[in-house]
N, C-alpha and C positions, 0 to 999 in steps of 0.2 A: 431473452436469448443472449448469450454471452456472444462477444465478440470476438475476433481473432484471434486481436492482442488480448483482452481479457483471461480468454482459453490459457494463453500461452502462460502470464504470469499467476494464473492459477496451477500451471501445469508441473513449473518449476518450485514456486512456490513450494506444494504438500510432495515433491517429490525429495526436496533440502531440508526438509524438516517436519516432524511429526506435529501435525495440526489438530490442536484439537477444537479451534474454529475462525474461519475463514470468512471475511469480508470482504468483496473490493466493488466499488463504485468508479464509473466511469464519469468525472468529470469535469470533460473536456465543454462539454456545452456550458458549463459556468466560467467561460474565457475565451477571450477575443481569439477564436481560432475555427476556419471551415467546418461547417456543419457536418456531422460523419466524422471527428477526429478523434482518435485514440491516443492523445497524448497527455493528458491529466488526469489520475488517480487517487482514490483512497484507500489503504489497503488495512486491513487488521486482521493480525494474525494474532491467536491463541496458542504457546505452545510450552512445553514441558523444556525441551531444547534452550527456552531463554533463561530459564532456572542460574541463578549466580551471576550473570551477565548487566555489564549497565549497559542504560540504554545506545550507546555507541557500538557497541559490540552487536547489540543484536539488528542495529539499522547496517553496519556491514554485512552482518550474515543476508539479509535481505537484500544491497548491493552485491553483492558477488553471486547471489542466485540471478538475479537480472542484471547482469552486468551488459547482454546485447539488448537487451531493450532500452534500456536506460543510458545505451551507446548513438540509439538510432532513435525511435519515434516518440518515446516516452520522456516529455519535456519534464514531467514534475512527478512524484510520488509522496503524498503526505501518506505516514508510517503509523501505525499503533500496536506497538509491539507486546504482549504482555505474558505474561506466564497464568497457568489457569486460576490461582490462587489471589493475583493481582485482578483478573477478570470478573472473578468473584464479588471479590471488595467493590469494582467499582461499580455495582451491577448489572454487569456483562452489555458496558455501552462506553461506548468513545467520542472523544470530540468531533463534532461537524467540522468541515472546512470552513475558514473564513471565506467570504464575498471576495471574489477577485478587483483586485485593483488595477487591474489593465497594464501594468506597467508606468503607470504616472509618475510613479516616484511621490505619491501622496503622504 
């Protein structure tokens, strides 16, 4: 069952741009932060849209579609942006998050 905030940046997300696949993982429980929090994500979007773009360009098109959440409860957003053809090649799977470090400064 999706979340609020999940709902919401899925909502935005396929409504900014033509998805042709969609991932996002809620995780805020892999970091020092109240049980229940919506605030650390992994998102992977597939899309025709990033076609020509380097990877800066298309992690702003993704900032400016969540530009309120990413203003308010959403501390982190790790991105994987790709074009279906990139998706392909790498077969159709993205980096895990690393293990959070707490903020130690490790």
């Amino acid at each position: 069952m999706a979340t609020v905030m999940a709902q919401a940046i899925e909502s935005k997300v396929r409504a900014g741009l033509s998805v042709a696949h969609f991932e996002l993982d809620n995780e805020s429980h892999m970091h020092n932060v109240p049980a229940g929090s919506e605030s650390h994500f992994r998102l992977v979007v597939v899309s025709d849209d990033f076609d020509g773009l380097l990877l800066v360009r298309r992690h702003q098109r993704i900032y400016a579609l969540l530009s309120d959440e990413l203003a308010g409860e959403v501390h982190a957003l790790a991105m994987h942006t790709f074009t279906p053809e990139e998706w392909a090649k790498r077969g159709k799977d993205a980096e895990a998050s690393p293990a959070c470090r707490g903020g130690s400064g490790q």
